[in-house]
Every structure is written in C-alpha cells, then in structure tokens.
C-alpha positions in Angstrom: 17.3 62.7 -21.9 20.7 61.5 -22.9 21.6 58.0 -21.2 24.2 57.7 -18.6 27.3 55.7 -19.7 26.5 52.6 -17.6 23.0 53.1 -19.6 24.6 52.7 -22.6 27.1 50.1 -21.6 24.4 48.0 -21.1 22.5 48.8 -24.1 25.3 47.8 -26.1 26.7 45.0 -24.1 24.4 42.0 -25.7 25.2 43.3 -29.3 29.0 43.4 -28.4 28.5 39.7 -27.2 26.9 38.6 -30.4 29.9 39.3 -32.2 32.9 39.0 -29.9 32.3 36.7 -27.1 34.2 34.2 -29.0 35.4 33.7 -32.7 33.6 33.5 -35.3 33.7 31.2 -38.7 36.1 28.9 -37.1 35.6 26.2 -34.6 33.7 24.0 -36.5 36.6 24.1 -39.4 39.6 24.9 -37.2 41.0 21.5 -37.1 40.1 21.1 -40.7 41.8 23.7 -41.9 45.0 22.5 -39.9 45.2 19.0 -40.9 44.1 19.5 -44.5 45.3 22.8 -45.8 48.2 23.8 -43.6 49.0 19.3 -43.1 50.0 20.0 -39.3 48.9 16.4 -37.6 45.8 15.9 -35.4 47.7 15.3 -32.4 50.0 18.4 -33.0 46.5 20.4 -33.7 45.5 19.1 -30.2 49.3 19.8 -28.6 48.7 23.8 -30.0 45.4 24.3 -27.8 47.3 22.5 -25.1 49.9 25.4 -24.9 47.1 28.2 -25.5 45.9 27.9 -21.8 49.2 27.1 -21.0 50.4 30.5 -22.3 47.1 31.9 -20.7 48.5 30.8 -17.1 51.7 31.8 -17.6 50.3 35.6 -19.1 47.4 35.7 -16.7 48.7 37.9 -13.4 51.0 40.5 -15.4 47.6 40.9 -18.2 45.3 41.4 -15.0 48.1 44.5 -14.0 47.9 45.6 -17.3 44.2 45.9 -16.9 43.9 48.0 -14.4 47.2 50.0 -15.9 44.6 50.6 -19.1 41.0 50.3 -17.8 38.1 47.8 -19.2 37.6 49.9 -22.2 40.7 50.0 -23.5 41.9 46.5 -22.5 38.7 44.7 -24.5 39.6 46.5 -27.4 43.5 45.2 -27.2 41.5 42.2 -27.0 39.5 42.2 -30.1 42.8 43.4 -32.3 44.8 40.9 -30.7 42.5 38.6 -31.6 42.9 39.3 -35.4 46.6 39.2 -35.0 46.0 35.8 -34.1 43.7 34.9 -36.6 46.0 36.3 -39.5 49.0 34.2 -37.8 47.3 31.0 -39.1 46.0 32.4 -42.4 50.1 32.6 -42.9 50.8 29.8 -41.3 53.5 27.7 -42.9 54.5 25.4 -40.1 53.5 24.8 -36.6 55.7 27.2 -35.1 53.0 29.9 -36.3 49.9 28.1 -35.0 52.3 28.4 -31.8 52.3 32.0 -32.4 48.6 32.6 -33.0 48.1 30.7 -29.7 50.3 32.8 -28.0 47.9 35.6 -29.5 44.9 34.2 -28.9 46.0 33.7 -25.0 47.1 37.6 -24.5 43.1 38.0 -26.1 41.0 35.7 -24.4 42.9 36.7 -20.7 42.0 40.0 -21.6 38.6 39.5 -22.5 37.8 37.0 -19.7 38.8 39.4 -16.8 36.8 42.7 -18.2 34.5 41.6 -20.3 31.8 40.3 -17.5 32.8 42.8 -15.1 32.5 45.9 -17.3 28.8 45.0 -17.3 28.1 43.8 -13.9 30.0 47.7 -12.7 27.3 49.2 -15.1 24.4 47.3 -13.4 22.7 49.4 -10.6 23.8 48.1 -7.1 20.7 46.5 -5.5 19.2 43.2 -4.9 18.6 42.4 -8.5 21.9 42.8 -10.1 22.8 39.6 -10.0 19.5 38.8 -11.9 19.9 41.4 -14.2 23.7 40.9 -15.3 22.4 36.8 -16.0 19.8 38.5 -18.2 21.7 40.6 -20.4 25.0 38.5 -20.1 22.4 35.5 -21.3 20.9 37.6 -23.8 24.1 38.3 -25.5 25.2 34.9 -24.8 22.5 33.6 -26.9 22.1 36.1 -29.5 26.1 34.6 -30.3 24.7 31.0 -30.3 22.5 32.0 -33.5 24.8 33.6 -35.3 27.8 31.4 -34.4 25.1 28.7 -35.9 24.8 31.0 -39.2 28.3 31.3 -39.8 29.3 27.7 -38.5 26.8 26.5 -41.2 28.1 29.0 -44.2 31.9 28.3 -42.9 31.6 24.6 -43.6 30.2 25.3 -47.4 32.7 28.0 -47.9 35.7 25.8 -46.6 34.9 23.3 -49.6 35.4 26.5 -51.8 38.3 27.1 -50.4 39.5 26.8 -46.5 41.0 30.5 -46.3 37.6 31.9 -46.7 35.9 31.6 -43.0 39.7 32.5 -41.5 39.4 35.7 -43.7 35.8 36.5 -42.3 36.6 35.5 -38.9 39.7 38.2 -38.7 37.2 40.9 -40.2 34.6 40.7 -37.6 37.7 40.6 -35.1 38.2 44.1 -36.5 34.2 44.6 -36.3 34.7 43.9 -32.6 37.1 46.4 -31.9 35.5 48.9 -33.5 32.4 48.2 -31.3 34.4 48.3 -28.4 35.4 51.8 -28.6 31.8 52.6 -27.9 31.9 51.0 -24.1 32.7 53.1 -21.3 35.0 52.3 -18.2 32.7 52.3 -14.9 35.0 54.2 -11.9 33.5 52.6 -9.1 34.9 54.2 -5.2 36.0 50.7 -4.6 37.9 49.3 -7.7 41.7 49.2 -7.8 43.3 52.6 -8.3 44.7 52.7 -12.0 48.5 54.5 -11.1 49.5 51.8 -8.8 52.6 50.2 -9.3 52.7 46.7 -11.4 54.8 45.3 -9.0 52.9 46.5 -6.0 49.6 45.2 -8.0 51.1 41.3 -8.9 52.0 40.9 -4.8 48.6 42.4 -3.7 46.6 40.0 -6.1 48.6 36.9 -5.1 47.8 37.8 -2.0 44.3 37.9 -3.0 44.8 34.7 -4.4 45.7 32.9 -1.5 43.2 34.6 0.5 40.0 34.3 -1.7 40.6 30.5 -2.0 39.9 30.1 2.0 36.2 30.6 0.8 35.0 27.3 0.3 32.3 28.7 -1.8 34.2 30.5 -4.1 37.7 27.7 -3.9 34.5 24.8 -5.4 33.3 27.3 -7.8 36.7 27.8 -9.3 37.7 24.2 -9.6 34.3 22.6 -10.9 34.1 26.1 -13.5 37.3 25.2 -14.5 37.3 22.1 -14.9 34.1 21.6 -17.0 34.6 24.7 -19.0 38.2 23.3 -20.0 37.0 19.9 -20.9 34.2 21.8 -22.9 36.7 23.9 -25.1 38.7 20.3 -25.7 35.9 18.8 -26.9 35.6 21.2 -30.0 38.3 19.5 -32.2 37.5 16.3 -30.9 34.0 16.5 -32.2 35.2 17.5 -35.7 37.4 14.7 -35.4 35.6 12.0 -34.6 32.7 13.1 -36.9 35.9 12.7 -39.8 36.7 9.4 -38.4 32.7 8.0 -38.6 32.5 9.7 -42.5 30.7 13.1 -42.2 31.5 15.3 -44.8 33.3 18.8 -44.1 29.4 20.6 -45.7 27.4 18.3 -43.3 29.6 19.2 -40.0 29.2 22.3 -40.9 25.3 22.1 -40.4 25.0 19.5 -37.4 27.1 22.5 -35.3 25.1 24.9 -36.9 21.6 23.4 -35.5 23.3 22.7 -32.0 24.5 26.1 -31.7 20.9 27.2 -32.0 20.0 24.5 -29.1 23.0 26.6 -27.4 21.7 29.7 -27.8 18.0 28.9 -26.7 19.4 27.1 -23.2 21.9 30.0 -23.0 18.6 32.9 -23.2 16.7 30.9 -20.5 19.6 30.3 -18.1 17.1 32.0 -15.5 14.3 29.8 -16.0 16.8 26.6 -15.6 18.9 28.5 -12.5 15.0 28.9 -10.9 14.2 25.2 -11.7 17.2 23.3 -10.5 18.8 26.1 -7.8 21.4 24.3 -5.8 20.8 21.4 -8.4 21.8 23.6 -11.3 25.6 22.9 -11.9 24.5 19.3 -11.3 22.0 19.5 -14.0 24.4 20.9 -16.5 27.8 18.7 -15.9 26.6 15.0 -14.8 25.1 14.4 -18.2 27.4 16.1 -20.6 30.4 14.8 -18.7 28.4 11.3 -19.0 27.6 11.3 -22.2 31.3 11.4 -23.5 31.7 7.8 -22.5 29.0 7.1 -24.1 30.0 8.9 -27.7 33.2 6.3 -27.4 31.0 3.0 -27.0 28.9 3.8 -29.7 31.5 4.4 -32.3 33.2 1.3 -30.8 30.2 -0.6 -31.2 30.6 -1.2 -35.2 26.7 -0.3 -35.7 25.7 1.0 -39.0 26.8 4.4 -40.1 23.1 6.3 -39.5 22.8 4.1 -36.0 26.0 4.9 -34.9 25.8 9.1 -36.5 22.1 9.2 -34.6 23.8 8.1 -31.4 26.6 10.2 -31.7 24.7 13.7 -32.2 22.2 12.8 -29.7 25.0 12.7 -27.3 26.5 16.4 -28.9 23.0 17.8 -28.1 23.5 16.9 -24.3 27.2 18.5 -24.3 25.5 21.5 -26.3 22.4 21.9 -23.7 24.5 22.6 -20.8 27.3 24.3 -22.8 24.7 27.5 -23.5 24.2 28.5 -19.7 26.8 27.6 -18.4 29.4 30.2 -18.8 26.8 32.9 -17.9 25.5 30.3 -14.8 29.3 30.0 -13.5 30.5 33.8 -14.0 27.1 35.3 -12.1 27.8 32.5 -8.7 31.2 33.5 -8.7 30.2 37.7 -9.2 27.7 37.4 -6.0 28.5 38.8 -2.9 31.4 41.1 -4.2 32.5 44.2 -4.7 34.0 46.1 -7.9 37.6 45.0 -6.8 37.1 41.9 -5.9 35.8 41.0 -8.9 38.5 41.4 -11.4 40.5 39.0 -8.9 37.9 36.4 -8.9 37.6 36.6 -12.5 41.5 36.3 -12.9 41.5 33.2 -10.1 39.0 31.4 -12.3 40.9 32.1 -15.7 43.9 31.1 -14.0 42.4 27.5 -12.9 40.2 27.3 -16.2 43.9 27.3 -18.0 45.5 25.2 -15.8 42.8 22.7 -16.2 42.1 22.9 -20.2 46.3 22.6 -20.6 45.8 19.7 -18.6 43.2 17.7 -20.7 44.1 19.0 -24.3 47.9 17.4 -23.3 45.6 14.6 -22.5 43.6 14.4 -25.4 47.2 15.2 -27.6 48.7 11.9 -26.0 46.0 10.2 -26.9 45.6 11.0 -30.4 49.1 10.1 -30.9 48.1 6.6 -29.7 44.6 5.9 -30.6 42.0 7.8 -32.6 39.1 10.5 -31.7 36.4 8.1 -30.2 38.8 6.5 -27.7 40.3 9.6 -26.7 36.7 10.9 -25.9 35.8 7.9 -24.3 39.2 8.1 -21.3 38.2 12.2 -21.2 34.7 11.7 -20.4 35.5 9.1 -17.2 38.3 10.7 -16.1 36.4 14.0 -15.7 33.0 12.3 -14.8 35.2 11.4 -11.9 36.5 14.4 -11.3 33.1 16.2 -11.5 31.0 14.1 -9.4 33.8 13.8 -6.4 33.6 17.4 -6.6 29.8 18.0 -6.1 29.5 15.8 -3.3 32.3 17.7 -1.8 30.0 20.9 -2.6 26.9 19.9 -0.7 26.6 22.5 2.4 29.1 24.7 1.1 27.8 26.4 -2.7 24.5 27.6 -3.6 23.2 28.1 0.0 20.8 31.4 0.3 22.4 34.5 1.6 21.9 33.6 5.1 22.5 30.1 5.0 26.5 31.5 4.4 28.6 31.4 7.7 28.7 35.6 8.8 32.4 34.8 8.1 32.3 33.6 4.5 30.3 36.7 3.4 32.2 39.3 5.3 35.2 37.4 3.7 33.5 38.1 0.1 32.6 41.7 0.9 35.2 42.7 2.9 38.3 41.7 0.6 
C-alpha cells in the first residue's frame, strides 16, 4: 500500500534534518576563514552576525506572508537555495560589504526555515494525545542524526582548511544544493484550519500582528518566547567566540577542528534522548539545560584569566564547552515542542514567527555585545561579561516562570488554553 503524504513527510523528515537543519562544514572555521583568508577583523566578524538577526527581525513578518503565499514545500526549498546564495557570497567575498550580503542571505534562509520547517512535521503527525511525543521523537532523531555528521564534517573541515580555507565553503554550498533537492520530495499538509493561501499580504501582516499582541497575553507562551530566545541567541554567539578564544589560548586550526567534532557527537547523543531528559527533569527541564551552560561561561573567562598552564587551562576550558554542548543538543527540539502544545495548524506558524522574531532581537542584541567587546578586550573577557549578564537574565526569568510554564494540562487556567486553541 502506497504511503500517504504525511507518511512520507515524516519518513523523510529526520534525513532532511541531517543535512539541512543548519550548515554544514562551516562553523567551526567560519571565523577562521574571515580573519585569516578574507583579513576582515574579529570584531567586524562578530558586528556581521550582529546584523544577521537583525536583518532576520526586520525580514521576519513580510517572509512569514510569503509563506503562506508559497506553502511549506516550496518555501523550505527557497530556503535551502538561498542558503547557497549565501554561502557563495563569502567564497567571493572581497570586503565586508559581502559578508553583509551573505548575512542578509542567510537571514531570508534561516526565517524561512525556522517558521516551516518544525511545523511541516508536526501538520504531518496524526492529531491525538501523542503528537507532541512523537514530533520530539522524530524532530530529535533528525536533530541528532545532524550532530554526527556536523561532527564528521567539523572534524574534516578543520584538516581541509589547512589545505586550503575555500574547501569546506565549497562543500558547504553543495550540500545547500543537496538540501534543496531533498526538499522537493516533502509535501505541503492542507490542514481545515491553517491560514488560507490567496489572502491578501497586507490583510495577512495586520492579522498576525494582531496575533502577536494577542498570543503574548499567554504567560505560558510570552516566558517561552523570551527564555527560547534568549538562550538560543546567546548559544549561536558563542560559536565564534569559542573558535576565538581557543586561537587566543594556542589550539591549532586541525585540533579545533576535532575538539567540536567530539562535542558535536555529545550534541547529538543529548539531542536523540531529549525524551528521556524532558521525563527526568519535567518542569525542571529548561532549568537543567540553561543554569549550567549559562554558568559555565563565567567560568571559561576565570580560567583563561587565571595564567595556569596551557593543558590546565585547555582541560578547563573544554570541560566547560561540554556543558554548553550537553544542553545545546535538546534544546532546540525541547523549546519548539512546549511552544507547539496546545495549538492548532494556524496558530503555529505565528508562534513559530513570535519566537524567531524575539530569538533575533535577542541574538542582535548580544553579538553587538560581544562585537563591542572584542573591539575592547579579547575572547575570554568578552565570554566572561556574556555569561553574567545572561546568567542574570536567565535565572530572573525562571523564577518569574514558576506557576506559569510546564504545568499539566489541567493545571492551565480554562482561559489560557482556550486562549491557545481558540486563536
């Protein structure tokens, strides 16, 4: 018997994720290849992933039209092409206006992928009491299955950057391509109550601002938004900073390849058993997985402050890296399935917009951060202020949580989930 498309959506969902969730041969030698072979300075590295979610915000509400304009489908494989647009912008790069150019790229992409991506999966998923379970299963298994081979790649990229640094930014934009292709095997999901495809843009940018306003009266969903946002934007900082500071304490370019290699593997293990940590910790659970990797970023800045010998201070350093790498796995899946309970089809691509839109907001707000700081002061210390100030942030926001996210179904007010499942 032939499968039905949701059937095969989600068959080839976690393969699609393997590949495409995020970029490929690059992170670990992004900021590398800027400073060394294109000579654009660390701060100005930093100040061009300050404007990406910047450019994110700004492109957020009329991309989220356009989505419904084109469908899932067709607007995750924009995405993935998009994406290689970017990627070849930097391979060309010959000053900084370019990197400015493949952010701007990179931002129509990621918007893109961030609003259908989840929610093409989750409208496959049959509608009963075990969806949510189900979409943190597959979402988790694809999230993981791109944790190993992120680890593969991150540890060829960093050997073939030392051949020469154009070869991982040449592999990266073909498996863009690769993800496009795979894309055009997904079908869109017409669910009876998702947003009608022939309504006006206009009409659709004032109805989803007014879902804006609207969905943040639900104090679940308004704490979900802000703590996602801001941890997941301090999270995406940290990856230039980490290749930074491991410059700064005298790691070679082949060696960082492997230490993000081997903690992309710890990723992808904590990102396949997201269930078994969600079961364990419950209402604990976001606790769990921001205290400690939020904590341990002050910590990375008093060791390398400390002067201790190189293998002391390198020891220190990665232990800290395996903390921020721990929670980094289930975290994304964690954060998109809370927000995804309780709602319908429409609803959805609104709350995954609302997030995106805060997760920009706040990752512009740390990487201009992190950019001053680097003009003043050097990788550890600028880890050190970002790991207090959102420590700070994080903490003041779970106690504010307490009562109000991760309750059980009934424990909601009847007004907050008639809000959810209403709207």
């Amino acid at each position: 018997m032939e499968n039905t498309k949701e059937e095969k959506n989600i068959q080839l969902y976690p393969i699609y994720k393997m590949l495409s969730w995020d970029l490929l041969f690059y992170y670990s030698i992004s900021f590398l290849f800027f400073t060394q072979v294109k000579n654009i300075s660390a701060a100005d590295v930093l100040l061009g992933e300050a404007l990406y979610p910047i450019f994110k915000f700004v492109l957020l509400m009329p991309l989220t039209a356009l989505i419904a304009k084109l469908g899932k489908r067709s607007s995750i494989i924009l995405a993935n092409l998009v994406n290689a647009l970017s990627i070849l912008s930097y391979i060309i790069a010959q000053n900084f206006t370019y990197i400015i150019i493949g952010q701007f790229l990179s931002a129509i992409a990621f918007d893109l992928k961030g609003v259908t991506e989840t929610n093409l999966l989750y409208d496959s998923l049959p509608k009963n009491e075990k969806r949510g379970q189900s979409f943190s299963k597959i979402d988790g298994k694809g999230t993981s299955w791109y944790y190993y081979i992120d680890a593969v790649t991150t540890l060829a990229s960093g050997f073939l950057f030392v051949i020469n640094g154009y070869i991982p930014f040449i592999l990266c934009f073909i498996f863009c391509i690769i993800s496009a292709i795979l894309a055009l095997k997904f079908n869109d999901i017409k669910k009876a109550d998702a947003t009608k495809e022939n309504i006006k843009f206009s009409t659709y940018i004032k109805d989803l601002r007014h879902s804006f306003k609207y969905m943040l009266q639900s104090n679940r969903l308004r704490y979900l938004i802000i703590l996602g946002g801001i941890f997941w934007g301090f999270l995406s900082t940290l990856i230039s900073l980490r290749t930074g500071l491991l410059k700064e304490i005298g790691v070679s370019e082949e060696y960082i390849g492997i230490i993000f290699a081997v903690l992309g593997i710890i990723s992808g293990v904590t990102a396949k058993n997201q269930n078994k940590i969600h079961n364990k910790y419950r209402n604990k659970t976001l606790t769990f997985l921001t205290v400690p990797a939020t904590i341990s970023c002050i910590l990375t800045g008093f060791f390398v402050m400390g002067n201790l010998p190189f293998k002391i201070t390198l020891t220190l350093v990665l232990a800290m890296f395996l903390i921020q790498f721990i929670s980094k796995g289930p975290f994304y899946t964690l954060i998109r399935r809370y927000l995804n309970n309780f709602t319908t089809s429409s609803l959805r691509n609104k709350i995954s917009s609302s997030y995106n839109f805060f997760e920009s907001i706040m990752r512009a707000g740390i990487s201009l951060l992190a950019s001053f700081l680097l003009r003043i002061t050097n990788s550890s210390n600028t880890i050190l202020v970002i790991g207090c100030v959102v420590t700070i942030a994080v903490v003041l926001l779970l106690d504010k949580m307490r009562g109000k996210v991760g309750l059980k179904p009934e424990e909601y007010t009847k007004k907050e989930i008639e809000f959810l499942e209403i709207k």
